[in-house]
N, C-alpha and C positions, 0 to 999 in steps of 0.2 A: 144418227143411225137408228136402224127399226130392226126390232127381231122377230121374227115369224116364230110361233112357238107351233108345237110338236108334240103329242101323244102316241107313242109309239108302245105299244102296248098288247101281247098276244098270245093265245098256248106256243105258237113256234114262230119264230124267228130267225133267219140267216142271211149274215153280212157277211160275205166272203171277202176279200181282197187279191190272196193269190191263189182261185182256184184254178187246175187242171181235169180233163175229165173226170178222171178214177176216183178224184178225191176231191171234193166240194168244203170247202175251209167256212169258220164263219170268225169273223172278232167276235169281242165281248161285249162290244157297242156297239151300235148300227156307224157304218161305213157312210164318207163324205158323197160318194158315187150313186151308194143303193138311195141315199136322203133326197137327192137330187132326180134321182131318176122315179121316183113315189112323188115329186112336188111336177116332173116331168108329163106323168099322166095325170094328175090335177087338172093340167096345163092344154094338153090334149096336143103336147108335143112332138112331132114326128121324131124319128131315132134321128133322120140326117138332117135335124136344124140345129148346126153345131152352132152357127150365129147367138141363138135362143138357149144352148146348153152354155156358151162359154158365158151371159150376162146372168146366169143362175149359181155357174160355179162362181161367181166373184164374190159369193155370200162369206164373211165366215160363220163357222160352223162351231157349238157347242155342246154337248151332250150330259144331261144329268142321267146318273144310275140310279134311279129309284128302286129297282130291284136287279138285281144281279142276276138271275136266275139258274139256272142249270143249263149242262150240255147234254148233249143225244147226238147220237150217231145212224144214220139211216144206213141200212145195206140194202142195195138197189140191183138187180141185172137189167142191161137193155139188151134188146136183139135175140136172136135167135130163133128156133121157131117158124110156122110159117103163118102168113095174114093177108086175107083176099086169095087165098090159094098159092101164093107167092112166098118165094124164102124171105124173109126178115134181116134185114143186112143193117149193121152199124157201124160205123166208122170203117166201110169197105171188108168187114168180115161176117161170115155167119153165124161165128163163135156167139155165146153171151160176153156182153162188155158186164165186169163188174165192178161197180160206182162204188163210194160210202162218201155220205153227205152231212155236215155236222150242221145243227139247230142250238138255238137258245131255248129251252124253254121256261114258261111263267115270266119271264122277263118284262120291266116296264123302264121305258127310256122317254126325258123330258128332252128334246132338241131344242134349241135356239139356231135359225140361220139369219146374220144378219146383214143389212144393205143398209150402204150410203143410199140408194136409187129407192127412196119412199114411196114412189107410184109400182113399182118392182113388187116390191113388199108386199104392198095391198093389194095387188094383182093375186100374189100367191096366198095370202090370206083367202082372200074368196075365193080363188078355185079349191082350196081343202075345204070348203063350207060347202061345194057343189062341184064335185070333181067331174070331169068330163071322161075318162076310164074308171075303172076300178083300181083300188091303191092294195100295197101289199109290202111286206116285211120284208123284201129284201129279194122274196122268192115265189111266185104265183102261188102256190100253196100254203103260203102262209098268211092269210085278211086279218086285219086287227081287229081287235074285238073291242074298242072302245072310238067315239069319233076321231080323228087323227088331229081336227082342226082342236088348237088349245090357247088361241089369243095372239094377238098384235102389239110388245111395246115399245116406246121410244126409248131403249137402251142398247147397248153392248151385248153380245149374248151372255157372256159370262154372269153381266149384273142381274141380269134378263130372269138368268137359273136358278140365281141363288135369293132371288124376289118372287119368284111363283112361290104360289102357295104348295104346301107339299099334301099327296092326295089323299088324303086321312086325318081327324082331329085328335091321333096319336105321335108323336114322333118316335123316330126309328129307334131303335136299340142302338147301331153302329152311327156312326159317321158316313157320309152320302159321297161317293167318289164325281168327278166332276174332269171329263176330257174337252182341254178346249183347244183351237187353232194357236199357235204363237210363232215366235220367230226361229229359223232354223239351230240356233246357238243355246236355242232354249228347251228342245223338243226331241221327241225322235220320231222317223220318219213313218209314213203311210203311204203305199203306193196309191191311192184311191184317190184322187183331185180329176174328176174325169173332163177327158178333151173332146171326144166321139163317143158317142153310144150305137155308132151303124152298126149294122149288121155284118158279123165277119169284120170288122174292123176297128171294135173298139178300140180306143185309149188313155191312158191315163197318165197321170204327170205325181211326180210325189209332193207331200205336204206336209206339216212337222207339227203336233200333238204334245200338252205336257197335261200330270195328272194333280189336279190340287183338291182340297176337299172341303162340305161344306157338315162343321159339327151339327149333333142333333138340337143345339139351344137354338143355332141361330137359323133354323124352318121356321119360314111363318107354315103353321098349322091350317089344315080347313076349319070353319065352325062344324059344331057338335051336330048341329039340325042341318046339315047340309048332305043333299043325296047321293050317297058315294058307291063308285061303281066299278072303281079300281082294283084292278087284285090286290094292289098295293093296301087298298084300304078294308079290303074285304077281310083277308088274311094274311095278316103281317108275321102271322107264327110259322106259315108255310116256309116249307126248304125242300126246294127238288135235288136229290141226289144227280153227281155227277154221274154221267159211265163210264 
């Protein structure tokens, strides 16, 4: 097996799983769906190549928390008003719709997705080296701020996570959480294993997540003279309050 690895790293981030309009959710990790659908425009994947979506979902999927960050809550209105001379209608009203959309922010996530399918693999290696769209956090508005592409190895993702190097030649104060795929007996569920990303017709299948973790001895560390450009490694003292 080969793991694609992942720098997911940015001021705001949003993984939603169950959102509805009013209310825009985000997990605490990036989502198996949003991972897939960021490796999707790499790919320069149309939304109806579910063929192309379901040989991507086969990955499994690992996520290190490098930093945890904070949440934020956006309050949004659409609609109302008028534009081009015209009344402004949303969802069949002229009311304002009022939204609240939640964000990670400061947040930095190391992903491993891994594939039996090695040419699979390298395929998605090199489209994050030269993505054919632009890639994003989850949410059009939120670009990473660090390249996304973060290496190719022959392991498991799990081994994958806890063998990168972690991105500073400090280790962390805490213990490093660590969400990886496992068997349903073992886990609890995610609605996010996506089936369709069409348009009006998304869907998604559930898939079962456990949380283990990786102490601060056992990081391998970056060296000292190595150029570090992570927030992780930038300011490891920073703490974004919740709200």
């Amino acid at each position: 097996m080969k793991s694609v690895l992942l720098r997911l790293e940015g001021p705001l981030q949003s993984w939603g799983t169950q959102s509805r309009f009013p209310h825009r959710d985000t997990e605490r990790e990036p989502s198996k769906s949003g991972v897939l659908g960021l490796v999707g425009a790499a790919l320069g994947m149309p939304r109806d190549d579910d063929a192309r979506l379901a040989e991507l979902a086969a990955a499994t999927m690992g996520v290190r928390v490098d930093r945890e960050g904070g949440t934020l809550v956006d309050y949004h209105t659409a609609g109302a008003g008028r534009f081009d001379g015209k009344e402004h209608r949303v969802c069949g009203t002229s009311n304002p719709i009022i939204t609240r959309r939640a964000y990670l922010s400061d947040a930095s996530f190391l992903v491993a997705l891994g594939y039996e399918d090695d040419a699979l693999a390298t395929a998605i290696d090199d489209a994050l080296e030269s993505p054919r769209w632009p890639l994003f956090l989850g949410r059009r508005a939120c670009p990473p701020s660090l390249p996304v592409r973060a290496g190719l190895v022959a392991a498991e993702p799990e081994a994958a996570l806890r063998a990168a190097p972690w991105p500073s030649p400090a280790a962390p104060m805490e213990r490093v959480r660590l969400v990886v795929e496992c068997d349903p007996d073992k886990g609890h569920p995610r609605q996010d294993q996506p089936l369709s990303f069409r348009l009006h017709a998304r869907h998604f299948a559930r898939r079962f997540v456990c949380t283990t973790w990786i102490e601060p001895g056992e990081l391998a560390l970056s060296p000292e003279d190595t150029l570090q450009t992570s927030l992780v490694a930038r300011r490891p003292e920073l703490r974004t309050p919740a709200l």
